[in-house]
LUMGUDREN-392430 format. One record per atom (N, C-alpha, C, O): residue in one letter; x, y, z. Coordinates in steps of 0.001 Angstrom, whole numbers, plus 524288, in hexadecimal, padded with zeros to 5 digits. Layout:
BEGIN
aXYZ/...
END
This chain:
BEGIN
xC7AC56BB947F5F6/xC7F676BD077F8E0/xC7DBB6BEDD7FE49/xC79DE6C1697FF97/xC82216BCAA80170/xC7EEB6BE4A80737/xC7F2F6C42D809D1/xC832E6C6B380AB3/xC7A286C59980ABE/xC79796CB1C80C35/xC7D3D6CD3581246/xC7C2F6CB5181691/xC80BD6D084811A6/xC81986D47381662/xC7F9F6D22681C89/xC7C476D55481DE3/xC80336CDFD820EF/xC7CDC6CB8E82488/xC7D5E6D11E826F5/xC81476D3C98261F/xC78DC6D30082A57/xC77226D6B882C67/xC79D76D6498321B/xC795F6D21683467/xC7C616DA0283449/xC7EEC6DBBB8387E/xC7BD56DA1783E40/xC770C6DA8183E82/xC7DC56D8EE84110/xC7AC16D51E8466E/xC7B3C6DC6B849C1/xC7E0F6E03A84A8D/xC766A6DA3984A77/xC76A06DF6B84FAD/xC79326DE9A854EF/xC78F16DA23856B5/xC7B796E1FD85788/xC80186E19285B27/xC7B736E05985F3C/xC7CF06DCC586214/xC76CA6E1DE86074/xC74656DF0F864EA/xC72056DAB986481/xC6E6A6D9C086789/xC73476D7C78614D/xC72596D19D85ED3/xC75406CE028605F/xC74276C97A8618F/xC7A916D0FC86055/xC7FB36CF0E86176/xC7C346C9FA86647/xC77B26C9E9867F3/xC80836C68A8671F/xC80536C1BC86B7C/xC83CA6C4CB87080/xC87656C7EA86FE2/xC81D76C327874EF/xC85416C481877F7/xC8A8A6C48687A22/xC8C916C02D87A77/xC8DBE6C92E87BFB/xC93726C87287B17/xC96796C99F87563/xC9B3A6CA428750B/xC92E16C9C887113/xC97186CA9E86DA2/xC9A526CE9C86C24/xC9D616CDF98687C/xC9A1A6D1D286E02/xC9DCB6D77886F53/xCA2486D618871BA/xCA66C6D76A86FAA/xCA24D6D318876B2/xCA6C46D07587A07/xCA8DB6CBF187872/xCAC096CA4787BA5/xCA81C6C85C8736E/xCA97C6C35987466/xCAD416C51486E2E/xCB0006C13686D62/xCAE006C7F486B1B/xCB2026C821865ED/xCB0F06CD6986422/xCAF8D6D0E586725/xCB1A16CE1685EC9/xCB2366D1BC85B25/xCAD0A6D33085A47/xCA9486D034859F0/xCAD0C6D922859DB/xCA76B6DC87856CE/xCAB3F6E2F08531F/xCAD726E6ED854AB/xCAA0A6E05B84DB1/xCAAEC6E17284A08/xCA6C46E4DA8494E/xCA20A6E40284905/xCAA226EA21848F9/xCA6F16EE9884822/xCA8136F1D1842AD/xCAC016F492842F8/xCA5526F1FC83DB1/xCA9226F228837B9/xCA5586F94A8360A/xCA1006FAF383745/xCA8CC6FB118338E/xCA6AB7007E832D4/xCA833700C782BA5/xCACA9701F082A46/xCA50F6FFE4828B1/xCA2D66FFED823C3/xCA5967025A820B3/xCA73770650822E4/xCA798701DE81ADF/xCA9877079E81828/xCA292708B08167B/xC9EFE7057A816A4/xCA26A70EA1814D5/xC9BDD70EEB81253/xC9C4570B9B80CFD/xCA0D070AD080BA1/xC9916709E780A4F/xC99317086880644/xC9479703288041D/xC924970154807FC/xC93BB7021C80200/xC900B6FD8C7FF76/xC926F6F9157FF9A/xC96B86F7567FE4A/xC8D976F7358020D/xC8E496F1BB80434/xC8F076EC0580077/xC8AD56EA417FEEB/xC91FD6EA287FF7D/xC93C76E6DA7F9E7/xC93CC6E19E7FC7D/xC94DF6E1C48012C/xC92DE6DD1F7FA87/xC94AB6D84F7FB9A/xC94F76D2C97F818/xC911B6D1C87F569/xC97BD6D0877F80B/xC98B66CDD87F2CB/xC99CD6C8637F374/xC9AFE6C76B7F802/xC99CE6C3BD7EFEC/xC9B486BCF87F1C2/xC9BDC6BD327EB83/xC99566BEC97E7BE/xCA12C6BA6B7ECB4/xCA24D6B6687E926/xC9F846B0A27E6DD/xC9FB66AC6A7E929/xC9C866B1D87E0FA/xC9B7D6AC267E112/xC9DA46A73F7DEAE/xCA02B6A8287DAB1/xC9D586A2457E001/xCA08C69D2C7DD34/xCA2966A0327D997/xCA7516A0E37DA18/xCA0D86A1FC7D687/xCA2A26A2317CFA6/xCA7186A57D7D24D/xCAADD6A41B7CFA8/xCA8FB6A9017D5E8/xCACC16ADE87D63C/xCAA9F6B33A7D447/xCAD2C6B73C7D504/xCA5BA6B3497D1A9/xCA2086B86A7D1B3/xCA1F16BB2D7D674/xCA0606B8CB7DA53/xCA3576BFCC7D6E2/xCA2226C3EE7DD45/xC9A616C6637DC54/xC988F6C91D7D8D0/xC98106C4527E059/xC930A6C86A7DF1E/xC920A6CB6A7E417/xC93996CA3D7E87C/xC8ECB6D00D7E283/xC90296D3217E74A/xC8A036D5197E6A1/xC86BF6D5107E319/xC8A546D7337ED21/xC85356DA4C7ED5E/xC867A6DF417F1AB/xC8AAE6E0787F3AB/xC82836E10A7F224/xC81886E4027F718/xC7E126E27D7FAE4/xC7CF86DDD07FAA8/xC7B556E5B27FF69/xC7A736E38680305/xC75146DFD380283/xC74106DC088054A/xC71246E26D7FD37/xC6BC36DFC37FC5C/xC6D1B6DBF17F801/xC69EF6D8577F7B3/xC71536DBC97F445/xC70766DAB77EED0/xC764E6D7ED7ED91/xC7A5D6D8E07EFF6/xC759C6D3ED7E8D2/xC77C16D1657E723/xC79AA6D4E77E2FC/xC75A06D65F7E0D3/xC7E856D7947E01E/xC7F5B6DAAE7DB3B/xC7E1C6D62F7D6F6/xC80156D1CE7D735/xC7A9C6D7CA7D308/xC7ADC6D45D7CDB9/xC7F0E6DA417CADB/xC83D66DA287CA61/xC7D1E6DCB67CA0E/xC81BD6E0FE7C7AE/xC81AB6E5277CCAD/xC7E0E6E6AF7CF75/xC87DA6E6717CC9A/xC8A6F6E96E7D02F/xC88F96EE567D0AC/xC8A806F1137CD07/xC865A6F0A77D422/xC83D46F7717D51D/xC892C6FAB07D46B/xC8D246F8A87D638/xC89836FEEE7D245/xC8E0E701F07D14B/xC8FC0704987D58A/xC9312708007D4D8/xC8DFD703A87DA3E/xC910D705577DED1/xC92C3701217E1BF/xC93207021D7E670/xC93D36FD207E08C/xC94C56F6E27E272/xC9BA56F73C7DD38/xCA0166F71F7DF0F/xC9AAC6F7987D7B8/xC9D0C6F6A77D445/xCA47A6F7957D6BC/xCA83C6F49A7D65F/xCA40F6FBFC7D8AE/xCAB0D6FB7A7D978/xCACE66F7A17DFC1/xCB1346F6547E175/xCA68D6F6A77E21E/xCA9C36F3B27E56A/xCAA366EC677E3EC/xCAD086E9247E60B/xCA77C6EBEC7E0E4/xCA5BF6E60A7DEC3/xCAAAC6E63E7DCB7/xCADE56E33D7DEA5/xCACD16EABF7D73C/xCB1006E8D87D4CE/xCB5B16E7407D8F0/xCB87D6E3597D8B2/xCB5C06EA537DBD1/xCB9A16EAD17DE81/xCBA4C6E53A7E043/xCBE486E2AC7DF6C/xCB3E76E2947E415/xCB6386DC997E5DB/xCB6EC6DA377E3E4/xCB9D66D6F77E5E8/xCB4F76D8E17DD23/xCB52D6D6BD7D89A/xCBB976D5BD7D7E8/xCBDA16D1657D832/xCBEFE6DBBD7D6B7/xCC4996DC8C7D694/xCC7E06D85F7DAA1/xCCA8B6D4B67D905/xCC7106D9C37E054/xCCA5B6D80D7E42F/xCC8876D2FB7E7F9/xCCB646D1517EB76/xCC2C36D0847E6A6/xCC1D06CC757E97D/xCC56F6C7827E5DD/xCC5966C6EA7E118/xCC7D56C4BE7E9A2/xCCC286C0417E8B8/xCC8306BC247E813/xCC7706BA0A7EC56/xCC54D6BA227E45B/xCC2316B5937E4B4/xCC4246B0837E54E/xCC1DB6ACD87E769/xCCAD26B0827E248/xCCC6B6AB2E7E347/xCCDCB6AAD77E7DC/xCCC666A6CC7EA10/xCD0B46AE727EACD/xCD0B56AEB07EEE3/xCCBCB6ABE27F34E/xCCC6F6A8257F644/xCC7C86AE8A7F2A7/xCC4266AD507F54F/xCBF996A8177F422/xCBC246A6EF7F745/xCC0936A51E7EE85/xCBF836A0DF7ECF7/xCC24069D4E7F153/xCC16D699397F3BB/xCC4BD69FF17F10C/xCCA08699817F358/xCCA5E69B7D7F93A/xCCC54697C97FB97/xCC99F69EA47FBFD/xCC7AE69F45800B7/xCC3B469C86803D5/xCC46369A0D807E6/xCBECD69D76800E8/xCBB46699E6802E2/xCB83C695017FF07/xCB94F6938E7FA92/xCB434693468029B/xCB28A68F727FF60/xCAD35690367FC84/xCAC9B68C9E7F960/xCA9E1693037FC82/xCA709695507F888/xCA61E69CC77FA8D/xCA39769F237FDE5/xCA95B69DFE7F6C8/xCA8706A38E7F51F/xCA3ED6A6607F5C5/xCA49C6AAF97F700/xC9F546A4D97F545/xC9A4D6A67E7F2D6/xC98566A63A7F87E/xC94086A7EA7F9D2/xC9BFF6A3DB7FBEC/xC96DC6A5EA80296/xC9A8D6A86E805A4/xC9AD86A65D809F9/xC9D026AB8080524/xC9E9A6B12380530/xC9BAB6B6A88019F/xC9ADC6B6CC7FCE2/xC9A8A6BAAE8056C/xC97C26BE9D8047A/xC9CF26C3C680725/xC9E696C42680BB6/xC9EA76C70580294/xCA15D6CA63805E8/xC9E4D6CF5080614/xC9BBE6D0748022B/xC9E3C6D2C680AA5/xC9B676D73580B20/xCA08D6DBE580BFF/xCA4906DA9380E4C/xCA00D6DFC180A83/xCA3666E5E78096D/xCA0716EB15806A6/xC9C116EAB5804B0/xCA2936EE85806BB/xCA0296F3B28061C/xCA3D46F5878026B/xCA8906F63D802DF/xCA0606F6467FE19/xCA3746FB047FA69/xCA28F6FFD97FB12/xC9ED47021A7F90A/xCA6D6702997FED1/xCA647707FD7FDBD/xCA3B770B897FC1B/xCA30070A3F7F787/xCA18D70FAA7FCC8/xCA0D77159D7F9FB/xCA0F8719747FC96/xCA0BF7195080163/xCA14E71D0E7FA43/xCA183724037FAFA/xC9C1D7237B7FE4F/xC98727223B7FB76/xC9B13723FA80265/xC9703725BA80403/xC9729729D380A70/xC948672A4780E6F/xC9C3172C2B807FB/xC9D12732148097C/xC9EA672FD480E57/xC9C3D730DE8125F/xCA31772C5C80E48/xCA75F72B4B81226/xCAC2F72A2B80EAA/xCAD18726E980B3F/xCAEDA72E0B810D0/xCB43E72DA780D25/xCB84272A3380FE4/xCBB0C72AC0813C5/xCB752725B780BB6/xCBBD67223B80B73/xCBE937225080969/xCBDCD72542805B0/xCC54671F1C8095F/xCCA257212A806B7/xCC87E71ECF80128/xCCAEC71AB880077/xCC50A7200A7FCC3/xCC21471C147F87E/xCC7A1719AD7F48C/xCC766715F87F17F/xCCC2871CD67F5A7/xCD0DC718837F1D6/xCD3117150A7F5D5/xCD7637134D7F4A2/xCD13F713917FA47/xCD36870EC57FD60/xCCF3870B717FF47/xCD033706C97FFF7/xCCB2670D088001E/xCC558709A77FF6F/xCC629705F97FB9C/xCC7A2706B87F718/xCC4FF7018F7FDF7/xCC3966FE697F8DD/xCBDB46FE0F7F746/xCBA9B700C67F9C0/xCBBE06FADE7F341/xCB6BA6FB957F0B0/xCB2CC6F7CA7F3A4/xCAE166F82D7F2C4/xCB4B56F4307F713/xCB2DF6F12B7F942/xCB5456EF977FE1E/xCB9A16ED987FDC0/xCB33D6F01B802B2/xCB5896EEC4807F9/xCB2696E99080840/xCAE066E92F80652/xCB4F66E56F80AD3/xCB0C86E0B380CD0/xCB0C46E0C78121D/xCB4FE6E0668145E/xCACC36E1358149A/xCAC026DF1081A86/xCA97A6DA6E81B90/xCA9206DA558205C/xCA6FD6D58181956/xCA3C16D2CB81BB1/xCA48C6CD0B817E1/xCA2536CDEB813B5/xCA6766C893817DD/xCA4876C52E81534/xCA0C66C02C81905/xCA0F26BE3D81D6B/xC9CEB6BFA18133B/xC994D6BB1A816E8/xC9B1A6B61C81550/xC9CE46B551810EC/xC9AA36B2588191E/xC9B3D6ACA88184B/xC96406A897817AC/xC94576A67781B8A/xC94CA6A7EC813AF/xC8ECC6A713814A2/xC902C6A00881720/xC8CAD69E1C819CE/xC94B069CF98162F/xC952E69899818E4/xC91AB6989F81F8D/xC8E2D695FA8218A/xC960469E95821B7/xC953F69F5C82728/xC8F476A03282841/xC8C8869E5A82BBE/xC8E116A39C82426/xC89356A69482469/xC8A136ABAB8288D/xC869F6ACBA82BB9/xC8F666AEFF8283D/xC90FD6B37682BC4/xC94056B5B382631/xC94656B45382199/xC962E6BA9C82A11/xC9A026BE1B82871/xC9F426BC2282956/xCA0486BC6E82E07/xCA20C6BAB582754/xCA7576B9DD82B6D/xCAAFF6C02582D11/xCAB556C41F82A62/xCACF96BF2D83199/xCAEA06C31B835A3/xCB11C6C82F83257/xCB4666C84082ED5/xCAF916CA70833B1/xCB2976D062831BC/xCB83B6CF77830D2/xCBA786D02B82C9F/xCB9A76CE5D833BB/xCC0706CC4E8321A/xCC2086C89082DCD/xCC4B56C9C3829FD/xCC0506C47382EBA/xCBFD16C18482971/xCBDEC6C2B7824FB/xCC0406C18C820F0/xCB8236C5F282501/xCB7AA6C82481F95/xCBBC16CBFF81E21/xCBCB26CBBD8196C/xCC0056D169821F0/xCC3B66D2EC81F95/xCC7B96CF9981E39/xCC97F6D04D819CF/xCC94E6CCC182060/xCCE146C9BE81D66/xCC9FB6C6DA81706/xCCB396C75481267/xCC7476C5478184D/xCC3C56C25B81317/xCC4AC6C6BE80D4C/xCC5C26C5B0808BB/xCC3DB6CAD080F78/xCC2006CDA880B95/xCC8C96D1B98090A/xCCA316D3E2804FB/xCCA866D0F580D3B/xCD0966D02880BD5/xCD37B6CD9B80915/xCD6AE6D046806AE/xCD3B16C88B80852/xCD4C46C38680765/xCD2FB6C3168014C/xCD6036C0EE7FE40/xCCDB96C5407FF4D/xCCC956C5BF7FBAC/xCCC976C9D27F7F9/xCC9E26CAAB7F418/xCCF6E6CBA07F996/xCD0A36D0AF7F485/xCD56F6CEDC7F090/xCD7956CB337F2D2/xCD7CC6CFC07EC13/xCD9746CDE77E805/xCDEB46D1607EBB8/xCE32D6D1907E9F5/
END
């Protein structure tokens, strides 16, 4: 499953790109870093940022159920044309002594899906509507 692509440093940047569109600046909930693909069969497997889950770590467990619960697979079968090169990336939450409203949090936020067709991220905007689109 494809790993987290590592953040481009802003003095890497090409020239002009500050002036020529959008710079998307995203501020995190705290929480553990989760990411998951659907495969052919409609199996969800998930990992974190080093590791593939063969069984689910018990601080992963309420956010897995959770995408397990509300990811729309038929939905997203019939969306695209193979499932399995999509990678979605999101953060499950925790207490780590920032108080969030925890009965309106959900168990899983998504920020990032990969397109491995493209071989990118597609745009921050599109992954929110994406990850919209697929909830039950």
């Amino acid at each position: 499953m494809q790993p987290y692509p590592s953040t481009p440093q802003l003095a890497d940047a090409p020239e002009g790109l500050l002036s020529s569109g959008h710079l998307w600046i995203r501020e995190y909930v705290a929480g553990l870093r989760l990411r998951f693909q659907m495969k052919p069969s409609g199996l969800l497997v998930f990992g974190d940022r080093q590791r593939v889950f063969d069984d689910v770590p018990p601080p992963y467990e309420h956010a897995v159920r959770h995408v397990r619960e509300q990811f729309d697979r038929d939905a997203f079968y019939d969306a695209v044309d193979d499932p399995s090169a999509y990678v979605f990336f999101g953060v499950a939450p925790c207490n780590v002594g920032i108080d969030y409203d925890w009965d309106r949090i959900p168990s899983f936020l998504g920020c990032a899906v990969w397109n491995e067709a493209k071989e990118q991220l597609h745009p921050i905007d599109k992954a929110e509507r994406v990850f919209e689109r697929l909830r039950q």
